[in-house]
N, C-alpha and C positions, 0 to 999 in steps of 0.2 A: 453661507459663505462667510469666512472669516473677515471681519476688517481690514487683517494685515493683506489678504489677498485684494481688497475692493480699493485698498490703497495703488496698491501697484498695478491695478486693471487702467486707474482713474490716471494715472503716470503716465502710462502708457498713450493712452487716448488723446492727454496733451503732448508729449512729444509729436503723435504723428499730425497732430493739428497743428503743432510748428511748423512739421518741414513742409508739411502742405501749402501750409502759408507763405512762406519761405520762396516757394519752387513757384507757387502764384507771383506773388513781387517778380521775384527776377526775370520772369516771362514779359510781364505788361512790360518794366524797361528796357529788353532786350537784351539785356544781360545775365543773359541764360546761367542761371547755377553754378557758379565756378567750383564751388565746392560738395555739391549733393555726387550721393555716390560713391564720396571717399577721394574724387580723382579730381582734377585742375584741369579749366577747360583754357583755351588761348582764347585771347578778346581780341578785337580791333580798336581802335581810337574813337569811341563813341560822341566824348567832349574832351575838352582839357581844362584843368585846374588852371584860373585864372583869379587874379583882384583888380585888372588893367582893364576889365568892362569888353576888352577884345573878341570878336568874335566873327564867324565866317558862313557865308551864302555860299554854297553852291547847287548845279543843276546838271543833272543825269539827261545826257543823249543817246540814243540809241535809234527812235524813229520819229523823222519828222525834222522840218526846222522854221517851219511856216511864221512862228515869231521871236525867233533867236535874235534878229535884227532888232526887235522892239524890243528884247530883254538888255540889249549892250546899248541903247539909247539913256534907258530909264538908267544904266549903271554909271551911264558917261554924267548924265543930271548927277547925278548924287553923290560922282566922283567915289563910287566905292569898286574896290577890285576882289574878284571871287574866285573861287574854279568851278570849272565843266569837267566833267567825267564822260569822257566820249569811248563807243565802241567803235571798234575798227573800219567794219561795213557803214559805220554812219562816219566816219572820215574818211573813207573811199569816195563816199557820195557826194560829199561836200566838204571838199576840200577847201575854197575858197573861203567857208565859212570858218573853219579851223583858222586859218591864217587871220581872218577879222577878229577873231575873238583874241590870240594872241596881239596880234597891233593895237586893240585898245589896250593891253595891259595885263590882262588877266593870262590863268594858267592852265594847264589839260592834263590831266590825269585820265588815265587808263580803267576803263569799262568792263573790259575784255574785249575780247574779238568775236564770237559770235553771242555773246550775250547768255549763258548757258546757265542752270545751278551746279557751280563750283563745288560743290561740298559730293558731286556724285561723280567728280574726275580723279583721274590716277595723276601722280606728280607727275610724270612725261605727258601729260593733256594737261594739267595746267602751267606748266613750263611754256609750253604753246601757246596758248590762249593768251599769256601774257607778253611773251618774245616777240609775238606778230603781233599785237595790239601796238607795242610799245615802238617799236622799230616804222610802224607806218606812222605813229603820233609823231616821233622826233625827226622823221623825214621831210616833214609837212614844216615842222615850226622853228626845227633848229635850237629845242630843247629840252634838256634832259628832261625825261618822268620820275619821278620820284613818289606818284598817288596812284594809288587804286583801290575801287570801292568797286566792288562785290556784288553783281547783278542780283538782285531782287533780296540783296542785304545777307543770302545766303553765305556761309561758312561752316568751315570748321578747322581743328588744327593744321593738318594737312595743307591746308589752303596758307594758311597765316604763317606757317612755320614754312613753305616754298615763296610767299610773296617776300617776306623778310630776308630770306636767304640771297633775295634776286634782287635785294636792296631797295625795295619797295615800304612806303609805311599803307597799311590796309588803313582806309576812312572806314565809318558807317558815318552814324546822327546819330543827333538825341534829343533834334525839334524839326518832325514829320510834317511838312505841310499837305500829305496827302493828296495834292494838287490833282494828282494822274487819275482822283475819280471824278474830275470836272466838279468839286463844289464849286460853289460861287468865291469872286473875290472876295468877299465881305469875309465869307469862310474862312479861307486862305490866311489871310489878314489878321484874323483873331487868332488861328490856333498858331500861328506862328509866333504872334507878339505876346502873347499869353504864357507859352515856355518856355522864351531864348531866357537866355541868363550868361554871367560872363564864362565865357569859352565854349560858347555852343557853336554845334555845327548843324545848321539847317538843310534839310534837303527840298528843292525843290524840279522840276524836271522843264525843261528846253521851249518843251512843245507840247505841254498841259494847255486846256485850253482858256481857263482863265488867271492865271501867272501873271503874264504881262501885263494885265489890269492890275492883279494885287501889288504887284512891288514898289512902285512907286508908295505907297500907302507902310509896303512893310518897312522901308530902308528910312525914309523922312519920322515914324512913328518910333524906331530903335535908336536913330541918330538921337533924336529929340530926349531921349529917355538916359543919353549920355554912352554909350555904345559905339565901338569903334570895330567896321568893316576890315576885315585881311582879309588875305587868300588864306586857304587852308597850310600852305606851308609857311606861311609866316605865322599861325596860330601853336602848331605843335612845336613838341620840343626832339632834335634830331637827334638827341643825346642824351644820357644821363639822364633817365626816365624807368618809370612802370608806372602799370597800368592797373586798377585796384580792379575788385570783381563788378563795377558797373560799367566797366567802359571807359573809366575816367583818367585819361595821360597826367600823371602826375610828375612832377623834377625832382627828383631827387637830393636832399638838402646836401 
């Protein structure tokens, strides 16, 4: 075999050991490939571009609320305000809880309604999913939704290109605390203060079972480290923005 040909075998071999690489990366971050393929995927708001150290807590409801009480205790200590992501059936159920979380200050963004993977509906099922989610969140609190994050982080254009059109901004993360497999708070604790950075959006969930143990330790540990709690809509930008291929809300100079 010719050199000229074991040249272009050898090219070859590293090109596809790029994209491979490539298509690894943007998987572990969850921002899936925007460019493999030749085509442009839509993203959600993963983080945002920040220097103000700003950054935001919230917590996915769906089932359960056994210590929502003790998570807006620990939030009233530490004087920080977050959002919940609640689904419809778990605002049916507990109403009065929706209304506590709103009175201390915080804000409610939209789950869906039955909790489904969104990326397998037609645009008139998730027009739905959203209509009636949103219409029982603002009945309950008396104020507009303007969030919604994607049950089980699942998407795709379709999803993103009807939430936007419904004047929605789609949340994900981009600091997992994994809570929902019961590690310990110790756990919780580290992998959270280990990846926030300014303009992160931490996920953590309602009625994980040891949450309310960690937070106190996470919100005194990021304060201390110079870190300033918002909600998630005072974190993004409503306007005059994109989004680069990680997930990252960027302003537009």
């Amino acid at each position: 075999m010719s050199a000229k040909r074991l040249y272009a075998i050898a090219l070859s071999v590293i090109a596809i050991a790029l994209v491979f690489c490539l298509s690894v990366a943007t998987k572990k971050t969850g921002a899936y490939a925007v460019y493999l393929g030749g085509t442009v995927r839509k993203l959600p708001i993963y983080s945002v571009e920040r220097e103000d150290n700003k950054i935001s807590i919230s917590f996915d409801c769906a089932y359960g609320a056994d210590y929502t009480l003790k998570l807006l205790d620990v939030l009233d200590e530490y004087n920080v305000k977050c959002t919940f992501f609640c689904v419809e059936f778990w605002v049916e159920k507990y109403p009065d809880m929706v209304k506590e979380i709103v009175k201390r200050g915080h804000e409610i963004g939209t789950h869906s309604k039955t909790h489904p993977k969104m990326s397998k509906l037609s645009e008139s099922e998730i027009r739905e999913e959203l209509t009636s989610s949103i219409a029982k969140i603002e009945a309950i609190t008396e104020q507009k939704v303007e969030l919604f994050r994607a049950p089980f982080g699942d998407y795709n254009d379709r999803l993103i290109t009807v939430s936007e059109d419904m004047g929605l901004y789609v949340i994900q993360w981009d600091v997992d605390s994994i809570d929902w497999k019961d590690i310990s708070a110790k756990e919780i604790v580290n992998r959270v203060v280990k990846r926030t950075k300014s303009g992160s959006i931490i996920l953590c969930h309602n009625n994980a079972l040891h949450t309310h143990e960690a937070l106190a330790y996470i919100l005194s540990n990021l304060q201390e480290k110079g870190y300033e709690f918002v909600k998630i809509s005072d974190l993004i930008y409503k306007e005059n923005y994109k989004i680069n291929s990680f997930g990252v809300q960027i302003k537009n100079d």
